[in-house]
C-alpha positions in Angstrom: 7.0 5.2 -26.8 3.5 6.2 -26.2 2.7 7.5 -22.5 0.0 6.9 -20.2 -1.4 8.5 -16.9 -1.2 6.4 -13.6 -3.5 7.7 -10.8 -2.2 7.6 -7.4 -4.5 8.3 -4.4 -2.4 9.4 -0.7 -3.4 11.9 1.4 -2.1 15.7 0.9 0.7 15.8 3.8 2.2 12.9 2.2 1.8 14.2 -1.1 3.4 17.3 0.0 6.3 15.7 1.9 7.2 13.3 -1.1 7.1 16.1 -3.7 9.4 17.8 -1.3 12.0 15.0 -0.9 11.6 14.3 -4.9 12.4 18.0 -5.4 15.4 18.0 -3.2 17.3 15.3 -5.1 16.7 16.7 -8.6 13.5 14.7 -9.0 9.8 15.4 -10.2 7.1 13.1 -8.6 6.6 11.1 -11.6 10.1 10.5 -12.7 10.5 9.4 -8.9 7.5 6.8 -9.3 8.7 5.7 -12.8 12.0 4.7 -11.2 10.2 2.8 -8.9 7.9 0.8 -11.3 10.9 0.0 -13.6 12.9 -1.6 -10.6 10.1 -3.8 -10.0 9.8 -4.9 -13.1 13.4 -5.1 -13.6 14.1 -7.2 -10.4 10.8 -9.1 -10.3 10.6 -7.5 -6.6 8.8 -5.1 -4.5 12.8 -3.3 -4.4 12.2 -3.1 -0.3 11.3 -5.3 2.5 7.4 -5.7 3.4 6.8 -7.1 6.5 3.7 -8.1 9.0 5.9 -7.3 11.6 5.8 -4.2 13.1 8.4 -0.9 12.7 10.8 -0.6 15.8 8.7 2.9 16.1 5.7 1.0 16.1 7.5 -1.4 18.9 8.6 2.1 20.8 5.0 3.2 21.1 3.8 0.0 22.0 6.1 -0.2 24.4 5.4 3.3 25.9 1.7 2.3 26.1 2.3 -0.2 28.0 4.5 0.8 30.7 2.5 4.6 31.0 -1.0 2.3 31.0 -2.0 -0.5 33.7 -3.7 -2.6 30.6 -6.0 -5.7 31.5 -5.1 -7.6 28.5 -5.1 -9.9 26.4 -7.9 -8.1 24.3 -10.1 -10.2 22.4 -10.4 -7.4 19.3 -8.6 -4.1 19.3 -12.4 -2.5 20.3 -11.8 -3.8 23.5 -8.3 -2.6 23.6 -9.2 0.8 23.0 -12.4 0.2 25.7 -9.7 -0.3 27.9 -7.2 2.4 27.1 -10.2 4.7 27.6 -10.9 3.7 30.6 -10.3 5.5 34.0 -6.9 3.9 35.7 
């Protein structure tokens, strides 16, 4: 079967963390990523969960913020958020 180039764009550090993992379970990149694509077109389905609702490390850090900071919320847009956060207690 003919092959083709796919052109992924991520930032370095991620770059170099995935090509890490990849390596450390017998994997190149591209075979990792061609496993991916062919279980989404086998199962009609991203093969994971994607959610709007936030990661439970998301949830920590939220949490964090808000008991370290006395916030003034609700905010109106996340610029006034971060108005606030910047602000002197």
């Amino acid at each position: 079967m003919k092959q083709t180039t796919l052109n992924v764009r991520m930032d370095e550090e991620t770059r170099r963390r995935f090509d890490a993992f990849c390596s450390s379970i017998g994997l190149t990149a591209s075979a990792a990523v061609n496993l991916f694509v062919k279980s989404v077109l086998r199962e009609h389905r991203i093969p994971f969960e994607i959610t709007d609702r936030p990661s439970w490390e998301t949830l920590e850090v939220m949490e964090d913020t808000l008991n370290r900071r006395n916030l003034h919320g609700p905010f109106a847009s996340v610029d006034a958020l971060m108005e606030d956060l910047d602000a002197p207690d």
